[in-house]
C-alpha positions in Angstrom: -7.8 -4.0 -16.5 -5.0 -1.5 -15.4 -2.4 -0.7 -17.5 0.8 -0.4 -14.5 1.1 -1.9 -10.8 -0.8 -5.0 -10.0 -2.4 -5.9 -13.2 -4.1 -9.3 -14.2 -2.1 -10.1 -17.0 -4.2 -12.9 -18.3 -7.0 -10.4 -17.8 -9.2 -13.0 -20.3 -9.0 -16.0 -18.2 -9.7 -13.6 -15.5 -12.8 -12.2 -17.1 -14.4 -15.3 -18.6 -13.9 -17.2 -15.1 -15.6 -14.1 -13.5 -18.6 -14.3 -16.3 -19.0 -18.1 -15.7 -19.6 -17.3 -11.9 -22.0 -15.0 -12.3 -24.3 -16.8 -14.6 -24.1 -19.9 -12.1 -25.5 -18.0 -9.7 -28.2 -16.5 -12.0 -28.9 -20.1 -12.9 -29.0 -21.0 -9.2 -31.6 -18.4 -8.7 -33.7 -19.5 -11.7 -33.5 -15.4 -13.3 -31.1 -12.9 -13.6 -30.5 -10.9 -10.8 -26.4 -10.0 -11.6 -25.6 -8.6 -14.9 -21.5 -9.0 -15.4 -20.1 -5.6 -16.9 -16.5 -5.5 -17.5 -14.6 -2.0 -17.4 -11.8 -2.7 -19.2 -8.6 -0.3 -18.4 -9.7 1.5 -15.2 -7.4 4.4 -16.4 -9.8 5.1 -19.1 -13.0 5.0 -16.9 -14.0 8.3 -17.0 -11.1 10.1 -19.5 -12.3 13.1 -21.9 -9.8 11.9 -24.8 -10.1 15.1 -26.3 -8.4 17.2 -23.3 -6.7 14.2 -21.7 -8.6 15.2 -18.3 -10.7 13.2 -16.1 -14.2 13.2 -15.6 -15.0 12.2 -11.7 -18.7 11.7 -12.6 -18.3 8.4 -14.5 -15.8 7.3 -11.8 -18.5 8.1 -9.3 -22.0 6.6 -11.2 -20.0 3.3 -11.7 -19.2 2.4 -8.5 -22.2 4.2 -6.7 -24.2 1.5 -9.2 -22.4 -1.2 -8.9 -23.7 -4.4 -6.3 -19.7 -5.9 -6.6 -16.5 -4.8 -7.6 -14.2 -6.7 -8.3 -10.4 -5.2 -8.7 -6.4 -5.4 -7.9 -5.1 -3.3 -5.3 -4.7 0.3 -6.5 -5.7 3.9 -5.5 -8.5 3.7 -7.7 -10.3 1.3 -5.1 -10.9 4.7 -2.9 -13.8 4.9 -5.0 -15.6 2.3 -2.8 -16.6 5.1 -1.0 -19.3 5.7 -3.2 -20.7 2.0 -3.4 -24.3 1.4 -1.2 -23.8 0.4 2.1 -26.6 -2.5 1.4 -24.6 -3.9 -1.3 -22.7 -7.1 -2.0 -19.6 -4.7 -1.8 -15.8 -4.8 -3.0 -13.4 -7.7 -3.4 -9.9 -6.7 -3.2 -7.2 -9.0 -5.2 -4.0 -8.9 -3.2 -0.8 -10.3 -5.1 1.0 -12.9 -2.9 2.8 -11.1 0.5 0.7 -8.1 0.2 -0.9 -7.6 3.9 -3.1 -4.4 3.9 -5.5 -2.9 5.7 -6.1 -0.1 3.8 -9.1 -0.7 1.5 -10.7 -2.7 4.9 -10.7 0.4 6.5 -11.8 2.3 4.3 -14.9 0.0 3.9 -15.4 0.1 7.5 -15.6 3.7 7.6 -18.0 3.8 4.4 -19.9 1.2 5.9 -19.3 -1.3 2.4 -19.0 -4.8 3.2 -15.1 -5.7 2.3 -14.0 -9.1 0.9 -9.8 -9.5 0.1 -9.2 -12.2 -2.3 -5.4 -13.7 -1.7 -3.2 -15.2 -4.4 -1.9 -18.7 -1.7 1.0 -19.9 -4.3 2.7 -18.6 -7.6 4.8 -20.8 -7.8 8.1 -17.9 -7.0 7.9 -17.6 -3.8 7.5 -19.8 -0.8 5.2 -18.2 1.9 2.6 -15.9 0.8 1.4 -15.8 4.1 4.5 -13.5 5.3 4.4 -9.8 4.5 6.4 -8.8 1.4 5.8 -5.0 1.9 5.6 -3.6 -1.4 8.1 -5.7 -3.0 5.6 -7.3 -4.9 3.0 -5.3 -4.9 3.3 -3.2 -8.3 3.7 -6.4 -10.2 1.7 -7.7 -13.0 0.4 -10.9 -11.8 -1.1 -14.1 -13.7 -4.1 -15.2 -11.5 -4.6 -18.9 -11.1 -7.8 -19.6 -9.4 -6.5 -22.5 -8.3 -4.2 -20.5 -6.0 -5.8 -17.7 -5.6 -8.6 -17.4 -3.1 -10.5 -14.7 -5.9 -13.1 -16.9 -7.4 -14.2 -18.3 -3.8 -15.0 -15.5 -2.6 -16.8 -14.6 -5.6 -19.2 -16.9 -5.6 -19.6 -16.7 -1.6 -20.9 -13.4 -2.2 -22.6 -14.1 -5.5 -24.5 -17.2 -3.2 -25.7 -14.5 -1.3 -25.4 -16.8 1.6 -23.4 -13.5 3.6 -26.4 -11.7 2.3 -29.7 -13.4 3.1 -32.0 -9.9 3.4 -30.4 -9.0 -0.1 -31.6 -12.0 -1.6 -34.9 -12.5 0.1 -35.7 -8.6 -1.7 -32.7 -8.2 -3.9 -33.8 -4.5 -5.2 -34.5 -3.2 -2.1 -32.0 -0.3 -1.7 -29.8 -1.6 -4.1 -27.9 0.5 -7.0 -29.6 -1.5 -9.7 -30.4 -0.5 -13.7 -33.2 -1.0 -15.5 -33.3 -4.5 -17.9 -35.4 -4.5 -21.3 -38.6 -5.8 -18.9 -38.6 -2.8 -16.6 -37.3 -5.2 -13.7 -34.4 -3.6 -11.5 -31.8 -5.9 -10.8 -28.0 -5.5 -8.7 -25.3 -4.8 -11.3 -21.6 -7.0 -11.0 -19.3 -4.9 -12.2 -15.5 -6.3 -12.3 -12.6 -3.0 -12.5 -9.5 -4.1 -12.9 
């Protein structure tokens, strides 16, 4: 979860919902292939608290190993640079009016397949579907999968029905980590 601009403030809810998908689709496939690793503050991924600095290299090994990402809009998302090109790739939450093609771009160019997840309805505000520039974008949001297109797209991916090659050899050329058995499997990491 991030501490300031778009944050999921019921970052729980959130969580579990995210957990539940993942071990449908490990139940779907009969083993498990995605292993659900939550992040917690992305501000801290990577932060030496004794000198307050950064360390890039923790930044770098999680995305670089990680099969999904899941995450709010926020600079920190350039990392997808450093995610496999043969990955499920990086789900983008925008808050409602937030039209961007920023992170899509920046997939393109790495070549990392690109999925934005839209919040339809909160309830404040009438047409999501109209930009809002960035007057709602450094909000803290609650997410309600039931208008928010997140969770969908989610499991789309988790499916692997958008990856059939993936799922017919899901450890060829895929950041994976090693399991207690020695198998390799795709990690699902969620940053937010």
């Amino acid at each position: 979860m991030r501490r300031s601009g778009p944050v999921w403030k019921n970052h729980e809810y959130v969580k579990s919902e995210l957990q539940m998908a993942v071990a449908k689709a490990n139940e779907q496939y009969e083993e498990e292939i995605y292993v659900f690793k939550d992040v917690g503050f992305a501000e801290d991924v990577g932060l030496d608290l004794r000198t307050g600095c950064y360390k890039i290299r923790e930044q770098l090994l999680l995305w670089a190993t990680s099969w999904l990402v899941v995450s709010p809009h926020g600079a920190h998302d350039t990392n997808l640079m450093f995610m496999s090109k043969t990955s499920g790739g990086f789900v983008e939450g925008l808050a409602c009016g937030h039209q961007t093609r920023t992170f899509l771009d920046l997939a393109k160019f790495a070549q990392v397949p690109y999925h934005d997840a839209h919040e339809q309805d909160n309830g404040n505000r009438h047409n999501c579907r109209t930009d809002q520039g960035r007057k709602y974008l450094d909000k803290p949001r609650t997410i309600n999968f039931t208008h928010d297109t997140m969770l969908a797209v989610v499991n789309l991916v988790l499916s692997a029905k958008s990856f059939p090659s993936l799922r017919n050899n899901p450890s060829r050329s895929l950041p994976s980590e090693q399991n207690t058995t020695g198998d390799s499997f795709p990690k699902f990491t969620r940053e937010v």
